[in-house]
C-alpha positions, 0 to 999 in steps of 0.5 A: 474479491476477484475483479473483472471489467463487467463481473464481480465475484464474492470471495467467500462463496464464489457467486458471480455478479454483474456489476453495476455503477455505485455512488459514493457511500452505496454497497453492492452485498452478496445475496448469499452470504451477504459479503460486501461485493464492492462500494462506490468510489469516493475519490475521482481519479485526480484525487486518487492520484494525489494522494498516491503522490503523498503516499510516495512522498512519504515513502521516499522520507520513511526510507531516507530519514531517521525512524528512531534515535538512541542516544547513550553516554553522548552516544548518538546513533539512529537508524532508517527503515532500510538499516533497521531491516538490515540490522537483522542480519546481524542478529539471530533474526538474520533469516528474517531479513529478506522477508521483511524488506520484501513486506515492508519496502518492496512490495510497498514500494511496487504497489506506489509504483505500479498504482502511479503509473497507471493513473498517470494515464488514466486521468489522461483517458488513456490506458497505461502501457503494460495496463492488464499485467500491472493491475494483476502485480497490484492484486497479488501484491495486496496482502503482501504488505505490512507497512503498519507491522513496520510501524508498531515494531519500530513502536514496541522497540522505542518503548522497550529501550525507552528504559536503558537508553534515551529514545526520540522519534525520527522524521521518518517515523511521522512519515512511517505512521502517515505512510501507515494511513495512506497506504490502504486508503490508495490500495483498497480503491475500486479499481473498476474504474481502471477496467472499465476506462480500458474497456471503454477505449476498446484496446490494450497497448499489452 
């Protein structure tokens, strides 16, 4: 689905709406293809914040913590996200390695970043610096990032070895599953509402 400040555009057949304001819990469908257009928002502005704050917070532990811990003959080793995407560079998987830190800390990392920072200002009524390019990197970025893929890998991979050598789950990995659950919740908002504040005011700093 394309977003525009007073128009929405189903992403199946193309047809062109007005949009319309939408309480919590109501839909607006396509008359075509019967597509959900868009829904109404269920978090106001500060709680979409706080909880990107979470999503951050939990992002900063995923990266700085252990997500698994092996352990083997007195042998102790563990290992964050960063290092398990680094690990691949050593292994036959190496051309992998820009790929998947790109989807699974990059783009996350620009998604928290970028979406912070514009509700930062919006809850002030203000429309961020640099507004319209930050909302078109957020909907590019979108399909982009596979936090959850991350979390089964590190899954399948603790069961596996689980086998050979004595397995335990790291802070990072319970920040990694949170990480997993708030991400989409943050990301997959009505952002109508970020538009229409800009809209309103009737400037851009861009």
């Amino acid at each position: 689905m394309k977003i525009y400040p007073t128009f929405v555009v189903c992403k199946y057949c193309d047809s062109l709406y007005a949009r319309k304001r939408l309480q919590p819990r109501e839909a607006a469908y396509c008359s075509r293809c019967c597509t959900v257009l868009c829904r109404g928002p269920w978090l106001n502005l500060q709680q979409w914040l706080a909880l990107t704050v979470t999503t951050a917070l939990l992002f900063i532990i995923t990266n700085l913590f252990p997500v698994i811990e092996i352990q083997f003959h007195g042998q102790h080793q563990a290992a964050t996200l960063w290092e398990t995407a680094a690990a691949l560079a050593h292994s036959y998987a190496s051309p992998l390695v820009i790929p998947i830190a790109l989807l699974i800390i990059v783009c996350p990392a620009l998604q928290i970043l970028l979406l912070s920072w514009v509700l930062i200002y919006a809850c002030s009524q203000k429309t961020a610096p640099g507004f319209s390019a930050a909302m078109r990197l957020l909907a590019g970025l979108a399909p982009w990032s596979m936090v959850e893929v991350a979390l089964l890998g590190v899954l399948i991979a603790g069961i596996k070895l689980s086998s050979m050598v004595q397995v335990a789950t790291g802070p990072g990995t319970w920040a990694l599953a949170g990480l997993s659950l708030l991400l989409p919740v943050i990301i997959h908002q009505d952002y109508h509402r970020l538009w229409a504040l800009k809209t309103v005011r009737g400037r851009t700093h861009d």
